[in-house]
N, C-alpha and C positions, 0 to 999 in steps of 0.2 A: 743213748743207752743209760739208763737210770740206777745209781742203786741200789740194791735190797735193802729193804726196811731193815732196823734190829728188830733183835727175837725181845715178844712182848714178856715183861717179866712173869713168872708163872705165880698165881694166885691159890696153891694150894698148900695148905699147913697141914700140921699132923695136930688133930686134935687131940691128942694122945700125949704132946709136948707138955715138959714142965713148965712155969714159966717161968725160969731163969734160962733153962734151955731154950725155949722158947725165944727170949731174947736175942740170946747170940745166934741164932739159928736166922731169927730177924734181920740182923746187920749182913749175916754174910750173904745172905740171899740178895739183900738190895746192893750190895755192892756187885753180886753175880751180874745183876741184872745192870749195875750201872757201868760195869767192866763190857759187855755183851751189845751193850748199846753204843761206848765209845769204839769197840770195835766195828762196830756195823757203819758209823760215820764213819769214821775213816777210810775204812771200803768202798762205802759210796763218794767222797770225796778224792778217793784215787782212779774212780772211774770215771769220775766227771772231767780230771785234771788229763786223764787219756783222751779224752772226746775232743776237748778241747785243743790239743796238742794236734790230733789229727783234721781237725779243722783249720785250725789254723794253717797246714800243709795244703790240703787242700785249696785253701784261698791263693795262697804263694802260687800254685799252679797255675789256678785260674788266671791270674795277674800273668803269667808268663805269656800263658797263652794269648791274651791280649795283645800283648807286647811286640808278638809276634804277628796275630794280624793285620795290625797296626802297621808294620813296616812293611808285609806285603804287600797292604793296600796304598801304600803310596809309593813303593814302587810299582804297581799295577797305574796309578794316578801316571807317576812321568813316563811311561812307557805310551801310553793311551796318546797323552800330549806329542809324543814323539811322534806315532802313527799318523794322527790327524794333522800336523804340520807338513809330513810326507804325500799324504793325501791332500792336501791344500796344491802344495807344490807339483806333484803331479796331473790334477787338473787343470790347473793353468797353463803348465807345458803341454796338455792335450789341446786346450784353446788356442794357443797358438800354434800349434799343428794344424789347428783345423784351419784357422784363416787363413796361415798359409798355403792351405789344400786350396779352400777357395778361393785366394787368389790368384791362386796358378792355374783352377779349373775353368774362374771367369771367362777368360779370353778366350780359352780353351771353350765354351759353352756358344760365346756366341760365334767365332769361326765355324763352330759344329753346324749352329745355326745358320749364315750363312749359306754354308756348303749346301747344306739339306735342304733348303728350303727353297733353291734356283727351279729345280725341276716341280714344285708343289707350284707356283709360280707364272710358270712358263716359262724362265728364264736359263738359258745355259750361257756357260762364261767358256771363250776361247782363245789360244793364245796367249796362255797365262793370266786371262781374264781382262785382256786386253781388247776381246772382239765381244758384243754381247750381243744372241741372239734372243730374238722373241719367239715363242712358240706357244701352242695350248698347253692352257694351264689345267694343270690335273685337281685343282683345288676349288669347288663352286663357294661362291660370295655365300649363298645357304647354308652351306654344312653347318656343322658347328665347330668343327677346327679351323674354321676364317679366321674367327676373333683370337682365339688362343697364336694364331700365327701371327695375325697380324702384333700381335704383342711383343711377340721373340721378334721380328722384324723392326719393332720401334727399339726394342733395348738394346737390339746389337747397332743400329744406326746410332742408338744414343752414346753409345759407349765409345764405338771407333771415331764419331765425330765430336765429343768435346776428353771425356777421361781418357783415349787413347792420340787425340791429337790430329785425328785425320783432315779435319776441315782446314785447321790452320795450314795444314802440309797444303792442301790439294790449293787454297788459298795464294800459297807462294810460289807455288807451281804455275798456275794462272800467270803472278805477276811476273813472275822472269822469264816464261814465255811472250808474253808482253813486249817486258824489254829487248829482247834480244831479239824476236820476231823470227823465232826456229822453234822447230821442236827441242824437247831437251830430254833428256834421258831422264825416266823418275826414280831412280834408285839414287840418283845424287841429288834428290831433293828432302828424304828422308831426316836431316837433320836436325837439330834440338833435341834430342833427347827419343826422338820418337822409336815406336817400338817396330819391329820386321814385319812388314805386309800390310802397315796399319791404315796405311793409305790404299793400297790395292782391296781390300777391305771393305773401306770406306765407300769406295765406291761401286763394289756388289751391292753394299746394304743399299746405298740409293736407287741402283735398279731395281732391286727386289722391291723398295719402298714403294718406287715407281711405277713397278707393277701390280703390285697389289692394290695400290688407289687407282690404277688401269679400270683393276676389276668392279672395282665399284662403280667407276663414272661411265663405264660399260653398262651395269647395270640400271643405277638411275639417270643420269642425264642423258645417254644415246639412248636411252630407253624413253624416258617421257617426251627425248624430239621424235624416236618414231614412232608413237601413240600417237602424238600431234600430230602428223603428218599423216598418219595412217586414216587420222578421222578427219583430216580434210579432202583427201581424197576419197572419201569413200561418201561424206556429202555434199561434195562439192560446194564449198563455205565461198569460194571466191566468187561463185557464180549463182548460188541460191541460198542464200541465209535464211536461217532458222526462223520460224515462227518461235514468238517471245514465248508462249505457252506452253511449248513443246520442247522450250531449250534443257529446263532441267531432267526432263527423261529421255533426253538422246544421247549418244554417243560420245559428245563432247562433254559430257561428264560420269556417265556407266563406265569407260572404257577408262578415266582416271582413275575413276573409286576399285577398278580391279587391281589398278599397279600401285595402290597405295601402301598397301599395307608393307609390299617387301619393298618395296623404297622409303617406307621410312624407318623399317627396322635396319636397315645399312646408312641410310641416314644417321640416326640415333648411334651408331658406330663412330660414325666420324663427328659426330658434334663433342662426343665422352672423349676424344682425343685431340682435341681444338688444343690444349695446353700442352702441346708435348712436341707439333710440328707444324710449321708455318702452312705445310703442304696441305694439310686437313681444312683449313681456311678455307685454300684457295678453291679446294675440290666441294664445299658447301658452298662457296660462292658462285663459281659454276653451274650444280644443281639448280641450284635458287636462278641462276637468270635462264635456265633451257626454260626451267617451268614455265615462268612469267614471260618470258616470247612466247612458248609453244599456246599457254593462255592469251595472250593478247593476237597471237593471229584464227587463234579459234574464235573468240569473242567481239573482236574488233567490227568485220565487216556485219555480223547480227545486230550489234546493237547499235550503228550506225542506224541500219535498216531499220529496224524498230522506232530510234524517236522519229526519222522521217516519216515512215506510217502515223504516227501519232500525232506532226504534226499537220499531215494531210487531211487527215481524218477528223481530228476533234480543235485545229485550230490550236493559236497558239497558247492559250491559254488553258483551256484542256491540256495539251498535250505539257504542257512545265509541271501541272501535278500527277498525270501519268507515268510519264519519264521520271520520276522524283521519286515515286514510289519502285518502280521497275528499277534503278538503280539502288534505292536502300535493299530491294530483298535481292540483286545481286552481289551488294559488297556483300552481302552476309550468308552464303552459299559458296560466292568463290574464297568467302574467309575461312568455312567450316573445311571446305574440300583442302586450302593450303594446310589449313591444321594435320588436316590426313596424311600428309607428305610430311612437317618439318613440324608439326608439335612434338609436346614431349609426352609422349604416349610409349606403354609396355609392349613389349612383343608378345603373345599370345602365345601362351604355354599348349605344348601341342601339333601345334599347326605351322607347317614349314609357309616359305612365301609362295611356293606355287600352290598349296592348298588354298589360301585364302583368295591368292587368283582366281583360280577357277571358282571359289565360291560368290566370286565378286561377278563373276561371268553369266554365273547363274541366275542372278539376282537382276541381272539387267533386264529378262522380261518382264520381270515385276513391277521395275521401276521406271519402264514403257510404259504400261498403262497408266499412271499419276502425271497430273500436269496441275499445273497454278492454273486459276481461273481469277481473270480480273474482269468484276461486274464493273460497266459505268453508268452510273444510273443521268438519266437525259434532263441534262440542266434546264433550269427554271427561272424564267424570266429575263433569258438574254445572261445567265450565269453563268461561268464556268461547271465544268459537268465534276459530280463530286467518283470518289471512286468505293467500290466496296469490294475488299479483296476477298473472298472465299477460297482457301488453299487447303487442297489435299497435298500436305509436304508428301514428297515421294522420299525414298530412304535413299536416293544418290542425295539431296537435297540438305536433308537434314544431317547426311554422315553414317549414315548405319552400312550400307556398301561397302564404306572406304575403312568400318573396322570401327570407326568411333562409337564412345559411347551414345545413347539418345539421352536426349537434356541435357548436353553438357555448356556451361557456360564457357562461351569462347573466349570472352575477356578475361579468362583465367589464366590463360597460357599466353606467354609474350610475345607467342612466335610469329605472332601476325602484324605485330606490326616492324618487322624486316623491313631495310627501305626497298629493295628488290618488289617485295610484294606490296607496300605501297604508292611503288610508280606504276605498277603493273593496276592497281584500283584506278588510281589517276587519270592513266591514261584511256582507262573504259569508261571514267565519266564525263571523260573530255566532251563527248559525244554531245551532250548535254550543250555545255557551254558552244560547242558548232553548232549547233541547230537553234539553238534560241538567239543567239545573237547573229544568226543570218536573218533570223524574224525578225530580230527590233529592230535594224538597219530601215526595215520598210516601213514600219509602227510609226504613226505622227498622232494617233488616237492616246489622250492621258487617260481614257476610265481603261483602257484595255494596258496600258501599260502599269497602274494600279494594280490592276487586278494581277497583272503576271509576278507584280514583287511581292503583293500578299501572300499570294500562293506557295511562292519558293519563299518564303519566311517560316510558314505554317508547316513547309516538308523540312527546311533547315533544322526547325525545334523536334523533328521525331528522329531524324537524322544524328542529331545529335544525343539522343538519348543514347546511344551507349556506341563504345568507343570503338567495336568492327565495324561503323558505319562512318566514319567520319572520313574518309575519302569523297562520298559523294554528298555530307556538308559542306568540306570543301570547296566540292565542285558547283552546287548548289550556291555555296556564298559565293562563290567568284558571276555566277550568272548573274546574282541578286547587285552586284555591284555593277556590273554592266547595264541590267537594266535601268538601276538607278539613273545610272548618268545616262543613258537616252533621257529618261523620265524630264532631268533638270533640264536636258537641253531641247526638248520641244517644250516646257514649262517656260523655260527664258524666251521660245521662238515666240511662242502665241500669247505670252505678257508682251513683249519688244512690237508685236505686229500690232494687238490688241490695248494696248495700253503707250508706251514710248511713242509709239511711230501711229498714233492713233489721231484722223483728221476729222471733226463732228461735222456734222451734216446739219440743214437746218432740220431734219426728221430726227435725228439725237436730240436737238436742244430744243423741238418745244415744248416747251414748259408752258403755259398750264395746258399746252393741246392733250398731249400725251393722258395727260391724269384724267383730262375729263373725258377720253375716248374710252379708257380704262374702267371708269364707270358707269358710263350708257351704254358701251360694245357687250353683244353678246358674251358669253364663252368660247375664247378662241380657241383652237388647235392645241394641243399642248408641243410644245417643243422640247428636245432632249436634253436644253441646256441647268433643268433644276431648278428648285424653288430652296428659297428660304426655310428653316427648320433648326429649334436645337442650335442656335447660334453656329451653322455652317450651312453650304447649297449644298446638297442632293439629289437627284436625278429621280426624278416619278415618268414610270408607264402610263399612257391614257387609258382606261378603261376600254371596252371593247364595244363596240357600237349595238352590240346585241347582247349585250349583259343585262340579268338584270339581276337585282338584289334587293334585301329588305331596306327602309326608310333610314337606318344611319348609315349602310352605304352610303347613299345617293348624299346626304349630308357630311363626309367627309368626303365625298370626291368635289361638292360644293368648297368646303374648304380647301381643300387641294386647287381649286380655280379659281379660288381670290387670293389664294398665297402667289398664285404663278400669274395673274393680273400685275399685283405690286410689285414683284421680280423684272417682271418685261418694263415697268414703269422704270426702272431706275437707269440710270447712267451708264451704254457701255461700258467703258474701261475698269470703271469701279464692278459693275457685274461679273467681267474677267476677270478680275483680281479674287477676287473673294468664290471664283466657282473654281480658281486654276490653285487658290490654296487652299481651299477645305479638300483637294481631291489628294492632292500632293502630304497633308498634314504630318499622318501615320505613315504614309510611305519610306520618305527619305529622311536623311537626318537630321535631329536638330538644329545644328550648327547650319546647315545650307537651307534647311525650312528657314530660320530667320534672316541668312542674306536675301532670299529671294524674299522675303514677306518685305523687309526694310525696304530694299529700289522697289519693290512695284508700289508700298504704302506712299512711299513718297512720291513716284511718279504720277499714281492717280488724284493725288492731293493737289499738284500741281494742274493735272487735266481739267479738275473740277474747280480749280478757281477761276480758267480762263474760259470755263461752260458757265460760270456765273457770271462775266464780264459780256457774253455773247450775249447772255438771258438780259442782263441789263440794259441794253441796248434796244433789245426785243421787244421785252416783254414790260421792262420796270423794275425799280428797284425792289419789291416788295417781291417781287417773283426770284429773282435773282439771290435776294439773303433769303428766299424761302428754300431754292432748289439749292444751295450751300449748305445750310442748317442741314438739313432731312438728309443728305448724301454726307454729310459729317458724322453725324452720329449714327446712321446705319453702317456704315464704315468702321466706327468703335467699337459699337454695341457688335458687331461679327467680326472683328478683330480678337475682344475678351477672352473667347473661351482654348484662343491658340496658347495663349500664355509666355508670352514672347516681349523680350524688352525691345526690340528693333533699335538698339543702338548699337554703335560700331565708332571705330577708329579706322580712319581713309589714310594713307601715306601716299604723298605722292612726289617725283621729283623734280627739283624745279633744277632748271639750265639757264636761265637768265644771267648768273654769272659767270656763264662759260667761256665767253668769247674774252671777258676781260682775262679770265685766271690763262686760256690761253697762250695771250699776249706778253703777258707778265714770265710763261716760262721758257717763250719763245726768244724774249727780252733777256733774261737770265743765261750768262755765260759760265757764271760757276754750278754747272749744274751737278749735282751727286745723283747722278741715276741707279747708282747700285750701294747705294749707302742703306743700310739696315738701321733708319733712325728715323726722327720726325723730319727731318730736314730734306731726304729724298724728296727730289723734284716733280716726282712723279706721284708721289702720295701727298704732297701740295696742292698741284692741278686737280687731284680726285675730290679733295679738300674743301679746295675754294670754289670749284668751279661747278660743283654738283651739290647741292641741299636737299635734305625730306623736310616736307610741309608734311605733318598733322592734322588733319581735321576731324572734330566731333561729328559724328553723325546720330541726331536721336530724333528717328522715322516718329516714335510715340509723341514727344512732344513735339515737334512739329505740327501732327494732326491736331493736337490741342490746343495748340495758339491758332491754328487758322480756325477750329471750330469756336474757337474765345473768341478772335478777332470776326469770325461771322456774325453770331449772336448778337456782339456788340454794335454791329452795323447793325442788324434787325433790329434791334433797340432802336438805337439813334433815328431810324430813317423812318420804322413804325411809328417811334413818337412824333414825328413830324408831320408824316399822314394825319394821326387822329387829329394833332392840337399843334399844328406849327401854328397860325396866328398867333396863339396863346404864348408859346414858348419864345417868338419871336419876339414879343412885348416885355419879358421881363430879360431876354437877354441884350434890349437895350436899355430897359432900365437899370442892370447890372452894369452895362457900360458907360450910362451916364453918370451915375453913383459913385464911380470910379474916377471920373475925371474933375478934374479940378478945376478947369473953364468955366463949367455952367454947371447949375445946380437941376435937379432932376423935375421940379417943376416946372421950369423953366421952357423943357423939351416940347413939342408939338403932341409927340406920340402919347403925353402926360393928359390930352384932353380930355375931357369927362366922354364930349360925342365921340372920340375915337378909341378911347377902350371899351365904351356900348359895343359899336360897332364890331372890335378884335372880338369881344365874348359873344357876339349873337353871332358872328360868322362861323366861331367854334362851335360854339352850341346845334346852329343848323349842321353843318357837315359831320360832327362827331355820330349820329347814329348810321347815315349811312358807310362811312370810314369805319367805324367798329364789326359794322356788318361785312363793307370787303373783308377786313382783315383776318374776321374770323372764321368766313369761308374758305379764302384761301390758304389761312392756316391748317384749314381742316381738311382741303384736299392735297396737302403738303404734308403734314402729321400727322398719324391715324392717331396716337397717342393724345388722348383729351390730357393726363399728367403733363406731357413734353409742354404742349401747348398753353397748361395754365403754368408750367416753370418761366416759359420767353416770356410771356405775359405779365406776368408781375415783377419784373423790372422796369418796364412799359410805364407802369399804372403807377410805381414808385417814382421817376422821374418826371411825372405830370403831375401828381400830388407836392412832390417840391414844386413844383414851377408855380401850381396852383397858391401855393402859401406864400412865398414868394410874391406872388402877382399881388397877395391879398396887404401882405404885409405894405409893399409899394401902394396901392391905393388906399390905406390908413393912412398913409404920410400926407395925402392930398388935403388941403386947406379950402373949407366949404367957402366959395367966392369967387374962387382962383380957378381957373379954366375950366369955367360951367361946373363945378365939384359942388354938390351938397347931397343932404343925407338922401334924398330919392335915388337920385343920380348911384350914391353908395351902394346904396342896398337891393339896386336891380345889376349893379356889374357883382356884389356878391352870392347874390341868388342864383345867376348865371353861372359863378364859378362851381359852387355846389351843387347844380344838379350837372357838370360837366363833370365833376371830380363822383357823383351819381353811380352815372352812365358807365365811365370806365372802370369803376370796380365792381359794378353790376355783372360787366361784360366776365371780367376775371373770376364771380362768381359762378356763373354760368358755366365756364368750362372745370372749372373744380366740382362744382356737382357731377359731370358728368363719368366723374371717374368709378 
């Protein structure tokens, strides 16, 4: 509140005033007016001093008021604190109320359970629970309170046998029954602490337990042995097995794929509680072996039947790739169908287990009419027959039946390879390995024994492509290894008969008969033993006597008749050898391809030096280092492409010092026979009295020193054909030159007339001698190369002798035994067109390469 202004001084004079009047009338007006105005302040500054005064009151209150909030708000503060500490406190004492609750009610929940759940069960307890009866149980394995109970069933078992103690009781009840060999009362066995009835308890919940896995192995294990049995009865398997065609859409697999689906969602029950009771184990274990009996007496006597038809029918060989196939797409059918049982697949929302039964039921005529169809198409050329599978999978086949999804990859799920359902493949491929190795037993044929292990190599590698099949891999390799070892051991028989144990005839050794009947003889027959090719023997068909064909036909069957000319020309035992390991090569394993290559390289090496020692005798030696030579290196040159070192280490033990060591410990009176030291008497005589000898064996170069040391003799003994006179003459001028007796003129053989004579008698005989030798080089060698290589060592060893000879006749002194320059210059001119002739000859066959 403001205030009032003073009153504004009044501005009106009396113009009427004197002016001395005037004057004073002046003063007291302003002083009016200055009286009038310090009054008006002061008014206004006593109202301001009011305003002020009641503000300031004012304020005082306000502050009061504050003051006062102030303190109720913090006593509002520790009251608040007080509440929520009381409330902390009270929640806690309700938590512990409440545990308490539950654990008074635990026990209390599962005796509930228990109690309740005997007659859901089948089970009633009498006599205190001391008698237990079985009866029907009011609870199907379908419903959906199975599971829920079976639950309440595992936690009160869990409960009274380890947190309530039962097991341990029931434990020491066993064992002082035991001891004492009486019953004992159980109420004095309750001991340690354990709680009232916890043992009586304990052992409802294991009958309850025991009932309830009752009901499942009720459901699937007496359930899949009587399918099994219902569908051998009904096709009589013992007495008429199945067509293989017809196996996937009959009975022995419709009438699984119906029960599959509610035996593996009770399955799948008991696998989610593996961790909780040993009893769940033991009841999947169970399952799993009804199945695989109830499967192996379904499947056993059909697929017997089946490879014996197959090997009736297409021989044995046929039938190992038949069978091979027919076992891969059954491990893979009866893998899809165990997955339908014991994979890990959803239960179908919906649909109880007797629905999908009967839908599985319904489905069986459908899955009647689908069958596999295996085309064979009719082998060619004496071949094994190839196969072409054309399959309408049927849906028992593929799993649509049994609930599965279609395209499902089986190697997905682990469940197949169980060993249960592994022996259970095993045992169906066994079949295989019976039937094929009752065939090889009879088998002394290597191209059919070949062929049986190519074949089961070629089924092993699809076999193996993915891991549902590898049961009859397995089976497949174990065949493949038995064939084997027949393979090696009619390979040992017919090398050992054909080679070791092999007596030549004089129709084996003659030499040069053979070759030249070989090339005036018509076209003989062909024989099934193979021609040369490709650095290995292989077998050629004869053409057909009424074939006919255009002009390089007839020119490679031409070829085909000079290759197997030369083949029939060569050395049995060496023939054998090289037809019994080019068949053998790819078959067996490296390791025994090179022991068998090693003894028989060596032992035909051996054949052929004493076919050359026969030839020599025969025929001559020039026949003889011919027929060595030519059977050495056709021997190398078809050895090359196996790629084998043919060496080895032989151990053998030698007993030569046995009788001494012996003596020695028979001699020995302090004997330590039980000492554990070097000194035992007995590891002394093992010691001394037994050695291994070591021997290097290197098949390779062996062949190459005897083809070295052949060649060598071809040399030495060729050169002596063409130019022994000659050779003769300086290798006693060599020896007289040598001696220190007599000086080399001196000698007879130094005469001018008789080194005429040594070169005119070279000179006549050298063109027909050049001409044997280079015929029968040439029906010994087809190779014009081979034959100018032996030949110019020849020609180099007579070119020395020639210079040689020439040198020694320059040393002759014109006077001295008929020598002068005519005399020279006709034994020189002799040498020269000797030394001519034979590089003429060397020329000749180098052109013709």
């Amino acid at each position: 509140m403001s205030p009032p202004p003073p009153p504004a001084p009044s501005s009106s004079s009396s113009s009427f005033s004197a002016p001395a009047s005037d004057a004073n009338d002046n003063g007291s007006m302003l002083l009016d007016a200055t009286l009038a105005q310090t009054y008006a302040s002061t008014d206004h500054l006593s109202l301001l001093l009011k305003h002020a005064a009641s503000l300031r009151f004012a304020l005082r209150a306000s502050i009061n008021i504050a003051d006062d909030v102030g303190r109720r708000h913090a006593d509002l503060l520790r009251q608040s604190g007080e509440l929520s500490a009381a409330a902390e406190r009270l929640q806690a004492e309700a938590d512990v109320r409440t545990r308490h609750a539950e654990e008074i009610g635990m026990p209390l929940r599962h005796y509930d359970a228990v109690d309740r759940i005997g007659v859901l069960v089948g089970v009633l307890f009498k006599d205190g629970g001391r008698t237990i009866v079985r009866g029907l149980a009011r609870l199907k394995v379908d419903s959906d309170g199975f599971e829920p109970t079976l639950d309440e069933i595992d936690d009160a078992l869990a409960y009274f046998e380890n947190e309530s103690g039962g097991r341990e009781a029931l434990d020491e009840l066993h064992s002082r029954r035991r001891r004492r060999d009486r019953d004992e009362d159980e109420d004095g066995v309750g001991g340690g602490g354990l709680q009232s009835g916890s043992l009586e308890y304990y052992r409802r919940a294991l009958a309850l337990h025991d009932a309830a896995l009752f009901l499942i192995r009720e459901a699937v294990a007496d359930r899949i042995g009587q399918t099994a049995r219902d569908v051998a009865s009904a096709l009589d398997i013992s007495r008429k097995p199945i067509a293989a065609n017809k196996l996937e859409a009959s009975l022995v697999y419709t009438r699984f794929h119906g029960i599959s689906v509610r035996s593996n969602a009770l399955i799948s029950i008991v696998k989610d509680r593996l961790d909780r009771n040993e009893a769940y184990g033991e009841l999947l274990d169970l399952c799993r072996n009804s199945y695989c009996g109830g499967r192996e007496t379904l499947l056993r006597n059909t697929v017997r039947a089946h490879m014996d038809k197959l090997r009736d029918r297409h021989g044995l060989v046929g039938m190992t790739r038949l069978a091979s196939v027919f076992l891969i797409r059954l491990c893979t059918v009866e893998t899809s169908l165990y997955l339908d049982f014991f994979g890990n697949k959803k239960k179908p929302e919906g649909k109880s287990g007797e629905e999908s039964e009967d839908g599985a039921d319904e489905s069986k005529g459908e899955a009647g009419n689908e069958e596999d169809k295996v085309a064979v198409e009719a082998p060619s050329s004496g071949g094994s027959p190839r196969v072409k599978l054309s399959r309408k999978t049927s849906s028992s086949a593929s799993g649509g039946t049994g609930g599965a999804p279609q395209n499902v990859d089986l190697a997905s799920d682990p469940a197949f390879r169980d060993v249960p359902f592994q022996t259970l493949l095993a045992n169906l491929c066994a079949s295989l390995h019976r039937t094929v190795r009752r065939g090889l037993v009879a088998v002394h044929d290597l191209d059919t024994l070949c062929q049986v292990v190519s074949v089961l190599r070629e089924e092993r590698g699809l076999a193996d492509s993915g891991p549902t099949t590898s049961a009859a891999a397995r089976a497949i390799g174990a065949v493949i290894v038995d064939a084997q070892e027949r393979l090696i051991f009619c390979a040992n028989a017919q090398l050992h008969k054909e080679v070791v144990r092999f007596k030549a005839g004089p129709e084996d050794l003659d030499y040069p008969g053979k070759l030249l009947r070989g090339e005036a003889a018509e076209v003989p027959p062909l024989s099934a033993e193979g021609t040369e090719g490709g650095g290995a023997v292989t077998s050629q068909a004869p053409p057909s006597a009424g074939s006919t064909g255009s002009g390089s036909s007839y020119k490679d069957d031409d070829a085909i008749q000079a290759q197997l000319r030369v083949y029939e020309s060569w050395f049995p035992p060496m023939r054998s050898v090289l037809r019994v390991l080019s068949k053998i090569f790819r078959v067996v394993e490296p390791r025994v391809f090179e022991d068998i290559a090693l003894q028989s390289v060596g032992s035909v090496t051996r054949s052929l030096k004493d076919g050359s020692a026969y030839i020599q005798k025969k025929s001559g030696t020039v026949h003889a280092d011919l027929f060595l030579v030519k059977h050495l290196l056709i021997l190398r040159e078809q050895l090359s492409p196996f790629d084998i070192q043919l060496r080895s280490v032989e151990r053998q033990l030698d007993f030569s010092e046995a009788g001494k060591a012996v003596t020695r410990f028979l001699a020995n009176r302090n004997r330590r026979l039980f000492s554990l030291s070097t000194e035992n008497a007995l590891v002394a005589l093992l010691r001394e009295g037994v050695s291994i000898h070591e021997t290097s064996v290197d098949s390779k170069r062996d062949l190459d020193d005897a083809l070295r040391s052949a060649c060598n003799d071809f040399i030495e003994h060729t050169s002596g054909a063409l130019c022994g006179p000659a050779l003769l003459f300086v290798e006693n001028c060599k020896g007289a030159s040598a001696s220190a007796d007599a000086g080399l003129m001196t000698q007879p053989f130094m005469a001018a007339h008789h080194v005429l004579a040594v070169m005119g008698e070279t000179t006549e005989r050298l063109p027909d001698e050049l001409a044997e030798v280079s015929t029968q080089m040439g029906l010994y060698l087809e190779n014009p190369a081979t034959q100018s290589i032996l030949l110019k060592p020849v020609v180099r060893k007579i070119t020395r002798a020639l210079e040689d000879a020439r040198r020694f006749v320059g040393e002759a002194v014109d006077g001295e035994c008929g020598w002068d320059a005519e005399a020279r210059s006709q034994v020189l001119n002799m040498m020269q067109s000797i030394e001519v002739m034979v590089k003429g000859a060397v020329s000749r066959h180098s052109s013709r390469q």
